[in-house]
C-alpha positions in Angstrom: 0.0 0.0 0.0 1.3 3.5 -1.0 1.8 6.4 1.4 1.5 10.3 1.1 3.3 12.4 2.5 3.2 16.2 2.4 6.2 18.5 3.4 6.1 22.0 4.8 9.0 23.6 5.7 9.8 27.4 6.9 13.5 29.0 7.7 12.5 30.8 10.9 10.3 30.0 13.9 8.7 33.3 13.1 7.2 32.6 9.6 3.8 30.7 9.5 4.3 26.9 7.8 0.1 26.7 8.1 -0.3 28.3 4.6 1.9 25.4 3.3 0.0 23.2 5.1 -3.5 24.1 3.9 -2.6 23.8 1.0 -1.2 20.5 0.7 -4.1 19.5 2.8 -7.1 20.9 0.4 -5.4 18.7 -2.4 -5.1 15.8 -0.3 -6.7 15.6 3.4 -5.3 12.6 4.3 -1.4 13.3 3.6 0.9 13.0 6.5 2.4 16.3 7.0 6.0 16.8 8.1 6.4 20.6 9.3 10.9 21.1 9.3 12.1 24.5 10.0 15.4 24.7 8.9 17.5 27.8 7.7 20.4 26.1 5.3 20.4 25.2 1.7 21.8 21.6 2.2 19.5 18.9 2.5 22.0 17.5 5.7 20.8 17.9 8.5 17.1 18.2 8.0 16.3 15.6 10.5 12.8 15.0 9.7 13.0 14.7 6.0 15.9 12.8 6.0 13.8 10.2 8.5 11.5 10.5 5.4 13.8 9.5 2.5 14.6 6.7 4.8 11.5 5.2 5.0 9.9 5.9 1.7 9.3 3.2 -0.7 8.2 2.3 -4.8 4.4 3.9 -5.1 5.1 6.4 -1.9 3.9 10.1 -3.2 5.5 13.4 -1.4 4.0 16.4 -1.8 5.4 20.0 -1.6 3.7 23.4 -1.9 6.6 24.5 -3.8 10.4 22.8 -5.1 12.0 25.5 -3.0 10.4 23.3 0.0 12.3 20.5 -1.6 15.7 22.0 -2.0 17.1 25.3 -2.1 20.4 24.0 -3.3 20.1 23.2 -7.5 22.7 21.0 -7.7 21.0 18.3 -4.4 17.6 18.9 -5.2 18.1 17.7 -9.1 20.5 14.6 -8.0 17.4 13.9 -4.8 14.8 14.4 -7.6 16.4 11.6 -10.5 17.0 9.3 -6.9 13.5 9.2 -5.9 11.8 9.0 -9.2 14.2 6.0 -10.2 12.9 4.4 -7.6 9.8 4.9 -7.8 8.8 7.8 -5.4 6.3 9.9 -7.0 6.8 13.5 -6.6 4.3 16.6 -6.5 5.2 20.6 -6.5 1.9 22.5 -5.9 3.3 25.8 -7.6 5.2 24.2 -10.3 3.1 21.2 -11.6 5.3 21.4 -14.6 8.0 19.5 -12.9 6.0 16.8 -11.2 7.4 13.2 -11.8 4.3 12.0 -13.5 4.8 14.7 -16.3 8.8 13.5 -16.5 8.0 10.1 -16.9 5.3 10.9 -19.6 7.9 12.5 -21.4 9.9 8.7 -20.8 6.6 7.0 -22.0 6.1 9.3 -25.0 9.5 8.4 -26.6 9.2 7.0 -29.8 9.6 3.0 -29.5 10.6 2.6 -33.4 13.0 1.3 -35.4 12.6 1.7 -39.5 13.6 -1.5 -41.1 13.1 0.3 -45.1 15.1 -2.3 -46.8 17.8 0.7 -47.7 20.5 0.9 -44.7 21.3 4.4 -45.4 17.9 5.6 -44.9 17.4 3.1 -42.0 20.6 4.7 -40.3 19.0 8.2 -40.7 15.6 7.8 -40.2 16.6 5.9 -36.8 19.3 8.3 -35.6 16.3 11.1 -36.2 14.4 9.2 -34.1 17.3 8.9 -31.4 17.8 12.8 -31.6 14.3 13.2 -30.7 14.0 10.8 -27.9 17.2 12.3 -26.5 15.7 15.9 -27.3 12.4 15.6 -25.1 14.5 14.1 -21.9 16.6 16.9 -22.5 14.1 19.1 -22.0 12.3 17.4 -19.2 15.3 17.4 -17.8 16.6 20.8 -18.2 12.9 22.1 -16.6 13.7 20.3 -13.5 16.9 22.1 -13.4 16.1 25.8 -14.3 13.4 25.2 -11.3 15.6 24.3 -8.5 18.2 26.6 -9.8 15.3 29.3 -9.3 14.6 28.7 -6.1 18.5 28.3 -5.3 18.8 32.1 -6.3 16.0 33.2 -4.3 18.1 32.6 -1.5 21.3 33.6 -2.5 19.0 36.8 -3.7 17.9 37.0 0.3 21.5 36.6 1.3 22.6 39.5 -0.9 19.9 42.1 0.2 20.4 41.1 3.7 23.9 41.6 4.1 23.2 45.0 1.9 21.0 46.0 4.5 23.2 45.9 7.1 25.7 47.5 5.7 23.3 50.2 4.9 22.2 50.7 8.7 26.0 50.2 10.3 26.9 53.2 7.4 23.9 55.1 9.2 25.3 54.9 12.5 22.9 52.0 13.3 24.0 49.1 16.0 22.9 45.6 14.0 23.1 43.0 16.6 24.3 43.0 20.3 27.2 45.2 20.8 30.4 43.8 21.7 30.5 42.9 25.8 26.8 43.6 26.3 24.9 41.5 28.6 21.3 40.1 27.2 19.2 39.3 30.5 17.2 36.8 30.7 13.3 36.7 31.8 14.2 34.7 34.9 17.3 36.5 36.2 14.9 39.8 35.8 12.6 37.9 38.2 15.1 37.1 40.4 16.8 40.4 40.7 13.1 41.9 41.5 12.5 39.3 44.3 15.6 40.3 46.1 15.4 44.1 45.8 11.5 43.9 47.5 12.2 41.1 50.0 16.2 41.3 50.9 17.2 43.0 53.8 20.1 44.4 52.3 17.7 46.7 49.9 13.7 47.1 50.6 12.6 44.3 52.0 13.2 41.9 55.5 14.6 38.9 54.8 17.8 37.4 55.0 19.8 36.3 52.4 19.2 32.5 52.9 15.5 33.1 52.8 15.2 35.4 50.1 17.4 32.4 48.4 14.2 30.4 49.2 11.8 32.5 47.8 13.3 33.2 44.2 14.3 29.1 44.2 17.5 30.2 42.8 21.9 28.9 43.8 23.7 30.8 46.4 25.8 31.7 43.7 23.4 32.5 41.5 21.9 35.1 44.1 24.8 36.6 45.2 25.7 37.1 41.4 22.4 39.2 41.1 23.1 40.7 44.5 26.5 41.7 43.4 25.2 43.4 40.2 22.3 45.1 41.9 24.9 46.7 44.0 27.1 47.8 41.2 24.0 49.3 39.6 22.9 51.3 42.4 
């Protein structure tokens, strides 16, 4: 029995992978979705597909809202694309049907199976070699469709890449910090919590308790605390 399988994946946590996912899902409801996020170009180290490709077999379907979901790295995603389909792995690209396995094989299926047998060898030699040209012609083509779609969505990203590190370049020329500056400090939710408990309830600032029970009450280390403590005092 054949499985299907849809794939949605997004480069940051921030972006929303439920469009993908609708609309694998209004094609076909009962596809298994995989949601990935993952930020790099190479298909190592996408730990859920690669679970996938491990476990796919001849009749399996995958499904992807676009080829850039597949691989954003040309030269992977065509080698990955001639793996699976030689082995039987159907594959489906939502926003460019033109590439979909099914249409590369018909172009396999729709080679001419002839071979002229006109009693003249010279004519047999070139009608035949015609008919070679033109079999080798459409899988060319195929072929070359597959290609000038993942190389597509391999310059969307290196696209991204470029305006990015334009834009930064722009803001740092503006006077504009990009980033954490060097030797700065990033506090965390937790030690803000901590540092608030021990200024209202430590004895040492506006509160009552000593040190071991206001080490208690924020459930933090004793050095921990008197880390927090220490800086509370430098900042006063």
């Amino acid at each position: 029995m054949s499985n299907l399988y849809g794939v949605a994946r997004i480069s940051t946590g921030k972006q929303n992978i439920e469009r993908q996912v609708r609309n694998i899902l209004a094609k076909y409801p009962k596809a298994k979705i995989i949601k990935e996020t993952y930020t790099g170009t190479k298909l190592e180290g996408r730990k859920d597909f690669e679970n996938l490709l491990k476990i796919l077999q001849k009749g399996d379907k995958i499904v992807f809202d676009s080829v850039s979901r597949m691989s954003r790295n040309s030269q992977e995603g065509c080698e990955l694309y001639e793996k699976l389909f030689n082995e039987g792995v159907e594959l489906e690209f939502l926003k460019e049907p033109h590439i979909n396995s099914d249409v590369y094989r018909q172009a396999l299926d729709n080679q001419i199976k002839l071979k002229l047998d006109t009693g003249n060898k010279a004519t047999n030699e070139l009608m035949n070699s015609i008919i070679d040209s033109l079999n080798k012609y459409t899988i060319a083509l195929a072929k070359e469709q597959i290609q000038i779609a993942f190389n597509q969505a391999q310059k969307e990203v290196e696209d991204l890449h470029q305006r990015t590190k334009e834009g930064i370049l722009t803001a740092r020329l503006n006077g504009k910090q990009i980033g954490r500056a060097v030797g700065t400090k990033v506090e965390t939710k937790k030690a803000k919590a901590t540092k608030e408990i021990i200024i209202k309830h430590s004895k040492d600032f506006d509160g009552e308790l000593s040190d071991i029970e206001c080490m208690k009450l924020a459930g933090v280390t004793k050095k921990t605390y008197y880390i927090y403590k220490k800086q509370l005092r430098e900042q006063k």
